[in-house]
N, C-alpha and C positions, 0 to 999 in steps of 0.2 A: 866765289862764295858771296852771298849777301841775303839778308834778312828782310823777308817783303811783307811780315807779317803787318806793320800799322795801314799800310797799300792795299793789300786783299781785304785788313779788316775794313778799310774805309770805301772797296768797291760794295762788301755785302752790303755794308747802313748804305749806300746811295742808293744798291739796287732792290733792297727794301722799300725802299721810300717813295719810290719810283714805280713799282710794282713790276719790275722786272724780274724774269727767269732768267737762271745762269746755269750754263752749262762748266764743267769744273776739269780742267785740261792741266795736262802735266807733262811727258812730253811726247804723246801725242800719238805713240805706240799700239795705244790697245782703243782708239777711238770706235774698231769693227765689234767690240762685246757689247754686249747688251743691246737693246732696239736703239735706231736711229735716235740722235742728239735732234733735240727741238731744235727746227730750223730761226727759229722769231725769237731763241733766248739769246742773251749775250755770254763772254768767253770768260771766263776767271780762269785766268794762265798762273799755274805754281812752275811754270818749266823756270822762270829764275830764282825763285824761293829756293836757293840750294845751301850746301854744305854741312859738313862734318861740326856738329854744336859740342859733343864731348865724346869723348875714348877711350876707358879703363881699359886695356888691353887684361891685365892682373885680375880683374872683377868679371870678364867678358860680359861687356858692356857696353855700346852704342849708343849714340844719341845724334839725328839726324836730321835735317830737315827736307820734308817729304819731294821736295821736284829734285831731289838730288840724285843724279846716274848711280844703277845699281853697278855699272864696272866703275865707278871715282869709291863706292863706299868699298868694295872689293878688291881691289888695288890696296886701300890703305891697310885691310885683314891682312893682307896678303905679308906685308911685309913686318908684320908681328906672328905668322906661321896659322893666320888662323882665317878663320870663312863663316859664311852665310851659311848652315845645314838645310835648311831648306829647300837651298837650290833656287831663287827667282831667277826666272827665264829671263833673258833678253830679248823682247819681239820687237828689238834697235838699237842701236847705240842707246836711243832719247831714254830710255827706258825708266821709269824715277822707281825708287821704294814706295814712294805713296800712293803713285798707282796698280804696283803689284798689290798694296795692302789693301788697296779698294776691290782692286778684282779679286782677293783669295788666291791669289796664282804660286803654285808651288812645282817645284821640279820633280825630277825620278826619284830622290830619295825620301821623299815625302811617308811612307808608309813606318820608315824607318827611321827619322830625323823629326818628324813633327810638319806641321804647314806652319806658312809668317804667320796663323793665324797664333800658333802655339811658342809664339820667337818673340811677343811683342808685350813688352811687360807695361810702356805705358804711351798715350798722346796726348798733343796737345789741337784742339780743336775748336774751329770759327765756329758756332753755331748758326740759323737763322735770325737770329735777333743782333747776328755781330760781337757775341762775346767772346772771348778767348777764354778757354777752358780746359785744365788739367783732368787727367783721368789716368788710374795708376800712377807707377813711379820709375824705377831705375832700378828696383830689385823685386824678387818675387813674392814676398810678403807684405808690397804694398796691392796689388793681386787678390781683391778680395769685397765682397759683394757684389753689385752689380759691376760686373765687367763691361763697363765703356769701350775701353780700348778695344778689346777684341771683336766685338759686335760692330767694329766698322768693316770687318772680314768681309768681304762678299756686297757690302751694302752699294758699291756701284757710287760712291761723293752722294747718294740718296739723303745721309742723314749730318752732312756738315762739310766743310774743309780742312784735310787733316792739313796740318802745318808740320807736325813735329813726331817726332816716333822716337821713341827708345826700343831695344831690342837684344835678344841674348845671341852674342855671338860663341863659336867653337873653335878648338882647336882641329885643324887640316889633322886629314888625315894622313897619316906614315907613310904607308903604300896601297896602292887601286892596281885594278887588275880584272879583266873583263873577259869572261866563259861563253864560248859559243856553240851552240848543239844546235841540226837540223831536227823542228819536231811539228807535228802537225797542232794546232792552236788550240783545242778542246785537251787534247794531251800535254803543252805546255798550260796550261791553267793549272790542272791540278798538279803538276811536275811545282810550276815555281811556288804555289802554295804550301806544298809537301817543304819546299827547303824555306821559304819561309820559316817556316814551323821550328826548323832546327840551331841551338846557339851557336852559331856561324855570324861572320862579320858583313854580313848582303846588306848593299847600301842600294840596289836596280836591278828591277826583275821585270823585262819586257821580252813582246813576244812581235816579231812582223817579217812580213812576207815566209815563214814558212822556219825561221829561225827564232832560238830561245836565246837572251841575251843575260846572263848572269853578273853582276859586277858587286866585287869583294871589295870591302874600304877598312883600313884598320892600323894594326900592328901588322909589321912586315909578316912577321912568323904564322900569324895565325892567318894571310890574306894567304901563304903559300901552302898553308897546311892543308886549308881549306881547299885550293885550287885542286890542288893532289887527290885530291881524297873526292870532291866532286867529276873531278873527270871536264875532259871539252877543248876543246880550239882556244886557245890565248887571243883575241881581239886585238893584231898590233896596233892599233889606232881605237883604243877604247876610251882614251876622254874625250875623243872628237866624238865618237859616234854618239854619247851621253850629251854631251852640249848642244850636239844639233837636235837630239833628243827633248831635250831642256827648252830648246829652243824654238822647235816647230820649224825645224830648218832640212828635217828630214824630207826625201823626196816624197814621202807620202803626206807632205802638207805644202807641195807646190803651188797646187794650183789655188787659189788665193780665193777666189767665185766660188768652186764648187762646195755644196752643203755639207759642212762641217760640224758631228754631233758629239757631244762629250756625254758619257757615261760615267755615273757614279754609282757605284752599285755592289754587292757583297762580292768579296773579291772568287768565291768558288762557283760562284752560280754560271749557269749556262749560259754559254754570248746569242742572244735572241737570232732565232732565223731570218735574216736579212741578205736579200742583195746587195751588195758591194765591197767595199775594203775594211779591214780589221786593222786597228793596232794595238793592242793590247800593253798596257804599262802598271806598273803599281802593284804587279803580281797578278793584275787582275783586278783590281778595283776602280783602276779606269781605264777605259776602254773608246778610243775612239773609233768613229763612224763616218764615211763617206760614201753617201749613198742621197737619192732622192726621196722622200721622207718629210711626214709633218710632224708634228708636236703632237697631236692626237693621236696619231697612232703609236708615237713610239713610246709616249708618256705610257701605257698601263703595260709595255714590257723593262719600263723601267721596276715599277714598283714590280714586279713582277719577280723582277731579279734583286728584289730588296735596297731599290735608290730610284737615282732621279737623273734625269737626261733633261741638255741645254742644247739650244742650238748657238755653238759657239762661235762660226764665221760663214760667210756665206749665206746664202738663200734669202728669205722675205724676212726682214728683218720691220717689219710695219704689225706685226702682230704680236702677239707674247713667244717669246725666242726661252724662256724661263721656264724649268718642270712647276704648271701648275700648284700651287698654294688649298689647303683646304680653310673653308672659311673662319673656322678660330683662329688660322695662322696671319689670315690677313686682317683681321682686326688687331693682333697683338704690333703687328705691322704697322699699320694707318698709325697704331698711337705712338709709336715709336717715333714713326714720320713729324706726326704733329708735336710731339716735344723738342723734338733736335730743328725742326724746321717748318716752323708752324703758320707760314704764308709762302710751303712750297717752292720755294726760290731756287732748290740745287735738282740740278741735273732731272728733271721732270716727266718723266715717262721711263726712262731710261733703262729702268729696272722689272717695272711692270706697267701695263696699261692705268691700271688702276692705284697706282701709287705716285 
């Protein structure tokens, strides 16, 4: 454990001053998202800025510092009975919370649990200019106006250094329990939305290679009620297959090069006609793709199917890898940019060409 906040703040004012770009590393897990990291910036390392800052277990409540491993903050849930709902994936041991919170990265139960985007009540953050700054609180009625905190979801270190996160933890689930049916993939779409639909305890509704994978989280009675009553194959290894799941550890995300596209998209709509591999997760609102494939063409079957497609690993990562922006959205952007980091010093292409 140790606290590098006066360290990071005193790299930004140097590399302010200096007119250096910095690229914003944590530990070092998801450096393939988004386009290529400026080769001519420098590194602003939070991989030691770690530890556990406070812990109501009684309030479910968190407070951590962001280069800190998502299994050190898990472990410690663990042993008051309670967990991350979200699910952040592990793409490594190195894995920090404040990199899942940059990238938005949420697991299987995401449709059902909320994303970290919806876990995170407040941060604390380095701006451009080097100041440290609070946004939100520790409970959810500080939660209110311009939400800071959460608009760093997705933003890629674009618009600051997180340091510090608060977060609503939950109470573990009683009993899990994983259903499996052979069904063809257009027929699991609306199958796992149909049970969606029903007040049942579904915590993962994915579909791959030609099988539908159901998994119940809850009170024991209502996970066996449920099972009964839905019918299917018991999964004897169903929290390993959700964690490799979670984790991109399954064999249909082996190969590490080939073009990897993430679909987000209305979870009943039709999976666009493509060559290649399907994985279907979220019930169907997201949808991975392995296939060779540009951005242009697949952006208007994104919108098509009511969202947005990324090209997540893999391929020519030298161009916009991001679904397209329309131009209102990127002026609300640029100014976003220019107030949190307004001589562009963090993470600089990273997210879009033009940001």
């Amino acid at each position: 454990m140790a606290d590098l906040t006066q360290q990071l703040q005193e790299q930004v004012l140097q590399a302010r001053a200096q007119g250096q770009k910095l690229n914003i590393v944590g530990g070092g897990t998801k450096v393939f998202l988004g386009r290529a990291a400026d080769p001519e910036a420098g590194t602003l390392s939070l991989a030691g800025h770690t530890g556990i800052v406070e812990y109501h277990p009684v309030e479910l409540v968190m407070t951590v510092r962001a280069g800190t491993p998502i299994q050190d903050i898990e472990a410690a849930l663990e042993e008051q009975g309670q967990a991350l709902h979200f699910e952040p994936p592990r793409l490594g041991a190195a894995s920090t919370i404040g990199g899942t919170l940059a990238c938005n990265l949420s697991g299987p139960a995401r449709p059902w649990s909320g994303s970290i985007r919806d876990q995170v009540l407040g941060i604390r953050l380095l701006n451009g200019k080097g100041e440290h700054l609070r946004f939100g609180g520790q409970v959810m009625k500080n939660v209110a106006g311009y939400d800071v905190s959460r608009l760093q979801a997705g933003a890629m270190g674009t618009l600051g250094v997180i340091t510090e996160i608060s977060l609503k933890v939950m109470p573990s689930p009683a009993a899990t329990l994983t259903l499996v049916q052979d069904m063809a993939m257009d027929e699991a779409i609306a199958y796992m939305n149909r049970r969606a639909g029903e007040p049942k305890p579904l915590s993962g509704a994915c579909w791959l290679d030609g099988r539908v994978y159901l998994r119940l989280s809850g009170a024991r009675t209502a996970v066996e009620a449920t099972a009964e009553q839905w019918g299917g194959e018991v999964l004897a290894d169903g929290e390993d297959f959700w964690q490799r799941l979670r984790d991109l550890r399954h064999d249909f995300f082996a190969d590490a090069d080939a073009p990897l596209w993430r679909f987000s998209v209305n979870s009943t709509a039709p999976t666009p006609p493509l060559n290649g591999r399907w994985l279907i997760d979220w019930a169907g609102a997201q949808r991975w793709y392995l296939g060779r494939a540009t951005l242009a063409d697949l952006a208007p079957l994104a919108r098509e199917a009511g969202g947005q497609v990324s090209l997540f690993r893999g391929g020519d990562r030298s161009g916009e890898v991001m679904h397209p922006q329309p131009e209102p959205l990127r002026a609300i952007q640029r100014r976003l940019k220019h107030a949190f980091d307004p001589d562009a010093l963090f993470n600089p292409g990273r997210l879009y060409t033009w940001l």
